[in-house]
BAFI-3210 file (N, C-alpha, C; in Angstrom, 3 decimals, decimal comma, padded with zeros to 6 digits):
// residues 144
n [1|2|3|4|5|6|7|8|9|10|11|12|13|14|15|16|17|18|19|20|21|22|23|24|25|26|27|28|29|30|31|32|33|34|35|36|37|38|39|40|41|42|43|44|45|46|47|48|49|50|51|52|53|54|55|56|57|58|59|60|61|62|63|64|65|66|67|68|69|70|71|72|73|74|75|76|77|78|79|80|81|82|83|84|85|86|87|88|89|90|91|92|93|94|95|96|97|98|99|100|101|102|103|104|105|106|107|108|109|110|111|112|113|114|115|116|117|118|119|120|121|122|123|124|125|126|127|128|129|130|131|132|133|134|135|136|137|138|139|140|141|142|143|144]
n.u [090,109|091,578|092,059|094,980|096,464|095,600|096,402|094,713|091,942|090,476|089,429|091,431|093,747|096,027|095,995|098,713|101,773|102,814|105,365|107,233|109,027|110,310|109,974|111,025|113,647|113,311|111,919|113,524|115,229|114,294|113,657|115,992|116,150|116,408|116,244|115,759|116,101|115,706|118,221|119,588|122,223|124,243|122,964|122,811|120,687|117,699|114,798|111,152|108,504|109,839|111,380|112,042|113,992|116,041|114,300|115,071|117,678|117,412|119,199|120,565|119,228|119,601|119,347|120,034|120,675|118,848|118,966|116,330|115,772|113,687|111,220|108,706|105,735|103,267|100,286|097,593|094,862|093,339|090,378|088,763|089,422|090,423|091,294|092,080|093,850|095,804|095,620|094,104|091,981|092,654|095,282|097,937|099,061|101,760|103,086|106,513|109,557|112,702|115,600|118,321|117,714|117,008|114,049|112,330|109,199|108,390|105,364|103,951|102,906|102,581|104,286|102,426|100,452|098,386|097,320|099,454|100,751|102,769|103,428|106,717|107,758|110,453|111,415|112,114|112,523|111,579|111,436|108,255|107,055|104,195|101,660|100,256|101,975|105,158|106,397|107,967|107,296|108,337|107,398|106,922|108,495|108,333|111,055|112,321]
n.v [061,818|062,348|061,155|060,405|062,578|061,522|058,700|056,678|054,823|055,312|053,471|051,615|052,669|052,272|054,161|056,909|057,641|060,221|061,792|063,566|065,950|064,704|061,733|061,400|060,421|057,701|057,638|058,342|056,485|053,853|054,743|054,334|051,599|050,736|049,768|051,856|052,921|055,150|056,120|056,541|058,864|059,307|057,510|055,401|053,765|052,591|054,359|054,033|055,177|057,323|060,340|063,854|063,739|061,693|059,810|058,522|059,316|062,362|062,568|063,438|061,771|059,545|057,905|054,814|051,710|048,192|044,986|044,057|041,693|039,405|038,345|037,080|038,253|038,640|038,211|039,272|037,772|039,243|038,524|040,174|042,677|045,894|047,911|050,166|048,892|046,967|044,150|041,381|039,412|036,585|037,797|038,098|040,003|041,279|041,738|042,635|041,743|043,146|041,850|043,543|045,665|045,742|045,772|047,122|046,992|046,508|046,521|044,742|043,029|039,708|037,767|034,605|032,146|032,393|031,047|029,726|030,875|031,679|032,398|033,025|032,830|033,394|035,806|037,368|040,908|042,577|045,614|046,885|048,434|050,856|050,968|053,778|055,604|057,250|055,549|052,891|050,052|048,107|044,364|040,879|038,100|034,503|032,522|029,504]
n.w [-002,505|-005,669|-008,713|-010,185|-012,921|-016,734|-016,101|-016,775|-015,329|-011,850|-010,479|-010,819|-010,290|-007,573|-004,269|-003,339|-002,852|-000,332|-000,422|001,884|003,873|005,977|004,846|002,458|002,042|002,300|-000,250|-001,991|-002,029|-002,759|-005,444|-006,843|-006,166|-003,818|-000,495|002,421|005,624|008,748|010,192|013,545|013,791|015,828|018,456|017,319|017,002|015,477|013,315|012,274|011,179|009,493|011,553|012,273|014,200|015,729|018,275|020,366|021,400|020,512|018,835|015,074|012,135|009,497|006,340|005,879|004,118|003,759|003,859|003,123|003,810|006,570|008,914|008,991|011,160|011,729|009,923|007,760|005,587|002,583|001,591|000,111|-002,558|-000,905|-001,557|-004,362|-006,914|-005,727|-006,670|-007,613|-005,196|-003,372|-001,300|001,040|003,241|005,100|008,275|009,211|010,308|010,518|009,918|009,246|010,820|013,790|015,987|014,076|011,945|008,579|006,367|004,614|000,707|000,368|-002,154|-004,266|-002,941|-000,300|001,340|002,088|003,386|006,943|010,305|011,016|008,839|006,256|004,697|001,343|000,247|-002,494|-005,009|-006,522|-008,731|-008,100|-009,817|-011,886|-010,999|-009,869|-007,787|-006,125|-003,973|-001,525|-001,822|-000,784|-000,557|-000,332|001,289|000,592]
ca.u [091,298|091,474|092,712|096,316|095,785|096,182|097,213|093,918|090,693|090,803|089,322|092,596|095,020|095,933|096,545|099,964|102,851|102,928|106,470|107,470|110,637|111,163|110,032|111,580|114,858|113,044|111,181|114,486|116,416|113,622|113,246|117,329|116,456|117,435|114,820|116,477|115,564|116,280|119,234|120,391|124,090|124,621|123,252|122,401|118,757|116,434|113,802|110,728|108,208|110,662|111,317|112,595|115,334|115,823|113,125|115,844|118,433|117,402|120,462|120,100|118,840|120,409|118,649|120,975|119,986|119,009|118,376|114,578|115,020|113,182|110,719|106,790|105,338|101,797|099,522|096,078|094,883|092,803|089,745|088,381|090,290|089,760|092,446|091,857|094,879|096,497|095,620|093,308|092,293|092,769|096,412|098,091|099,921|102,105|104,233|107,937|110,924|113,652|116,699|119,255|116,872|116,043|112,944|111,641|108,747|107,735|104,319|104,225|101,876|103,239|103,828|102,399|099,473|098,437|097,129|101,072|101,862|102,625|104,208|107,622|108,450|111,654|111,140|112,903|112,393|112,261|110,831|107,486|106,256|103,064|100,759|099,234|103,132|106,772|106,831|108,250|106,978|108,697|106,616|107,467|108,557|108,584|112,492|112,648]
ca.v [061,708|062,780|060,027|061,193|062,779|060,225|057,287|055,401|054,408|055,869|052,007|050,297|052,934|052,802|055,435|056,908|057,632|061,220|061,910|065,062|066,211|062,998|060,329|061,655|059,513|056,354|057,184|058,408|055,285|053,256|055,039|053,417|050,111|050,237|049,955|052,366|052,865|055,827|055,559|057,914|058,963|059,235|056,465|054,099|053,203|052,812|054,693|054,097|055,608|058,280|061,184|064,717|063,521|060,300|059,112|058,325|060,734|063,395|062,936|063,652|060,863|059,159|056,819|053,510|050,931|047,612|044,203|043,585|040,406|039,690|037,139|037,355|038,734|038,461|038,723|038,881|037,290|039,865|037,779|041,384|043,698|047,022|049,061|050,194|048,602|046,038|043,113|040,102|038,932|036,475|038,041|038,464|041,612|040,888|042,915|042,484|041,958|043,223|041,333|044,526|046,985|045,327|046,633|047,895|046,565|047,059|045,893|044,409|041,941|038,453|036,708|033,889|031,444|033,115|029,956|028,923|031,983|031,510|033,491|032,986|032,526|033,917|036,344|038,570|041,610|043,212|046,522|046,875|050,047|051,715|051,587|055,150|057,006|056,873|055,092|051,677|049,918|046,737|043,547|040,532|036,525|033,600|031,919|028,184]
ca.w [-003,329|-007,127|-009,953|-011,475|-015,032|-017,306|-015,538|-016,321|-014,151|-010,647|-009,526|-010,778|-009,572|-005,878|-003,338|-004,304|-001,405|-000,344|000,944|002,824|004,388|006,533|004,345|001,210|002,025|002,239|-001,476|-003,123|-002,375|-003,409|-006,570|-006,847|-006,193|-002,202|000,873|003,633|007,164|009,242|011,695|014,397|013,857|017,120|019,081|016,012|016,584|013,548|013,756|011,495|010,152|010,183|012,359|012,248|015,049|017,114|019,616|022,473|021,926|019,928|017,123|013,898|011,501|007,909|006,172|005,739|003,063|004,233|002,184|002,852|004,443|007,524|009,067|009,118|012,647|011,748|008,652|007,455|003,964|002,080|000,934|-000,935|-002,735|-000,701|-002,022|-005,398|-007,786|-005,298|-007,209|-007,242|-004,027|-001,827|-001,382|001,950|003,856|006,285|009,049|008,448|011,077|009,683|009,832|009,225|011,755|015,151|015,851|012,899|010,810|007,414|005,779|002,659|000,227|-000,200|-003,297|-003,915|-002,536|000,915|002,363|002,350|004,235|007,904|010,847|011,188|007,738|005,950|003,290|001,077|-000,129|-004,049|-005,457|-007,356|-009,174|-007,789|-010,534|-011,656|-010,331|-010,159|-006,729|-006,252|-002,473|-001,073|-001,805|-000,073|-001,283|001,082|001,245|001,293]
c.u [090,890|092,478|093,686|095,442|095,899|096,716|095,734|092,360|090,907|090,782|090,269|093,613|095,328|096,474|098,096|100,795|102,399|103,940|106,331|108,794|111,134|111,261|110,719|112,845|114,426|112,507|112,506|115,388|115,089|113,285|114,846|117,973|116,648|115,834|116,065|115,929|116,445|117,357|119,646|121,848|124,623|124,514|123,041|121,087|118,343|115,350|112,778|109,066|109,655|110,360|112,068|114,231|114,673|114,949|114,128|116,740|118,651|118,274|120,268|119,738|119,373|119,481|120,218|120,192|120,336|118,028|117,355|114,529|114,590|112,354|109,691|106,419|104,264|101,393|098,325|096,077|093,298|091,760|088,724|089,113|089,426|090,690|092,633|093,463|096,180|096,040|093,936|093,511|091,942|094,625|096,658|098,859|100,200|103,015|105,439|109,010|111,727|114,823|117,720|118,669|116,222|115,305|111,682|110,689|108,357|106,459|104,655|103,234|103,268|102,736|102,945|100,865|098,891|097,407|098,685|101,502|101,286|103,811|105,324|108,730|109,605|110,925|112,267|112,778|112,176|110,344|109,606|107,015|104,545|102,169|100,028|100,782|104,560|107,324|106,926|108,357|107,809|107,242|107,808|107,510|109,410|110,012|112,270|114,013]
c.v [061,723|061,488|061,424|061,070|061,373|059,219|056,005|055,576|054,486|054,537|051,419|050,927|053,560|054,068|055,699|057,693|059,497|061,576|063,354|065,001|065,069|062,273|060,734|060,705|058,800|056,567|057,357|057,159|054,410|053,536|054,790|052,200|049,764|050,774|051,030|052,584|053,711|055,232|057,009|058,057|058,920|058,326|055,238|053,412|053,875|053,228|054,764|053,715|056,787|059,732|062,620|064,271|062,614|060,357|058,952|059,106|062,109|063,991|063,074|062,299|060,775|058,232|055,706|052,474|049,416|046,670|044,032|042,081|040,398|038,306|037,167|037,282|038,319|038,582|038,383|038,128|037,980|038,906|038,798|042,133|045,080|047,959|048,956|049,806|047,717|044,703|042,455|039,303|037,131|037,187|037,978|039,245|041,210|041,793|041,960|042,343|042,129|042,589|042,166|045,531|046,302|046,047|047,547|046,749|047,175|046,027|045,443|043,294|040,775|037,982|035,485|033,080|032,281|031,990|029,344|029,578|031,341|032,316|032,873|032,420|033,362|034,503|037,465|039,818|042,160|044,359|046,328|048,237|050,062|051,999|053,059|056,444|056,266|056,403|053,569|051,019|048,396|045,753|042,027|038,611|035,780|032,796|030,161|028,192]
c.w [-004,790|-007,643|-010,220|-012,273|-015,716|-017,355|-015,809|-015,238|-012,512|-009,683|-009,869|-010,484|-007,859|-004,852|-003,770|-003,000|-001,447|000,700|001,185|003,481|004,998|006,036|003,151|001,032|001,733|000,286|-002,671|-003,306|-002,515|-005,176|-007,458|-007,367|-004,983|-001,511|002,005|004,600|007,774|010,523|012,348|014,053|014,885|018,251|018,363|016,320|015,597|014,647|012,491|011,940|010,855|010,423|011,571|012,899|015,976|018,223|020,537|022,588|021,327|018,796|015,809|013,186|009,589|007,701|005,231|004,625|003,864|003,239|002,326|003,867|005,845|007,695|009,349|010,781|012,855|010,207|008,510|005,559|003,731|000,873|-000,086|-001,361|-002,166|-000,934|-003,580|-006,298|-006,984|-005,964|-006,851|-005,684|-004,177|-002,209|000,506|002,149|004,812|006,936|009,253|009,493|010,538|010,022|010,086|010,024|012,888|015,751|015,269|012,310|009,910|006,850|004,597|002,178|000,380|-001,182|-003,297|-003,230|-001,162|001,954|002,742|003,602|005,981|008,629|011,159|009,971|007,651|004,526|003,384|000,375|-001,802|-004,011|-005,895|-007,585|-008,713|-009,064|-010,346|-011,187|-010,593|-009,015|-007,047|-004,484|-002,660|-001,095|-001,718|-000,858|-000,173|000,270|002,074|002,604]
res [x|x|x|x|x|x|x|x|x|x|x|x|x|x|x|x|x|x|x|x|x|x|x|x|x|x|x|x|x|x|x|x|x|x|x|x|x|x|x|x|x|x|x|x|x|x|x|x|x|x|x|x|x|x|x|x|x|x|x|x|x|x|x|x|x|x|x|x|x|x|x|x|x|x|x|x|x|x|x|x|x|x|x|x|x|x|x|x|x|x|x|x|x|x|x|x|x|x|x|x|x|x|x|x|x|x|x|x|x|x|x|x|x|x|x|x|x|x|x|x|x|x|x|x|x|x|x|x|x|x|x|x|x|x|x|x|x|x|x|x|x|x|x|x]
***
């Protein structure tokens, strides 16, 4: 992988999304302000990462906007940074239940201490820009 032009030091800017015909929904309504998640029109399962056309009945697919919240599945706590421009470690990354998409998870860092973090927390969702581009990924904050 090549450093963007002029964005800086290739070690502080991280990998950078590369949508394509399917994922392009999910990066335009992020680039909004909105997380979305594909849905079938036809039998209404989410389907994600997303598809060309539905996994069970082959219907076409929309992407729906949904608030982020959700409830921690699992997570690790990143005691090295190995991804060039995610921060200072210790951090943690956790997989996501979504609340508005049964079935679906999304990854994400958590704010925050990452000795606090534990599985079955409540978190909620908000934007952050992608150092180095014009992408903005869900990062994740634990809900008293």
């Amino acid at each position: 992988m090549t450093a963007p032009e002029n964005t800086g030091d290739w070690r502080t800017i991280p990998p950078q999304p590369l949508p394509d015909v399917d994922s392009q929904g999910y990066w335009d309504a992020t680039a909004t302000g909105q997380i979305a998640i594909c849905r079938c029109t036809a039998c209404r399962s989410w389907t994600h990462p997303p598809l060309e056309r539905c996994r069970h009945c082959g219907g076409p697919l929309a992407y729906e906007p949904i608030s982020g919240d959700g409830i921690i599945n699992a997570f690790i706590v990143m005691h090295r940074a190995s991804v060039p421009g995610q921060g200072d470690a210790p951090h943690a990354i956790a997989l996501i239940d979504l609340d508005d998409a049964p079935g679906i998870r999304l990854t994400g860092r958590i704010t925050g201490d990452p000795n606090d973090v534990r599985v079955g927390d409540r978190v909620t969702a908000h934007l952050i820009n992608v150092a180095g581009g014009d992408y903005r990924i869900p990062e994740f904050s634990r809900v008293s």
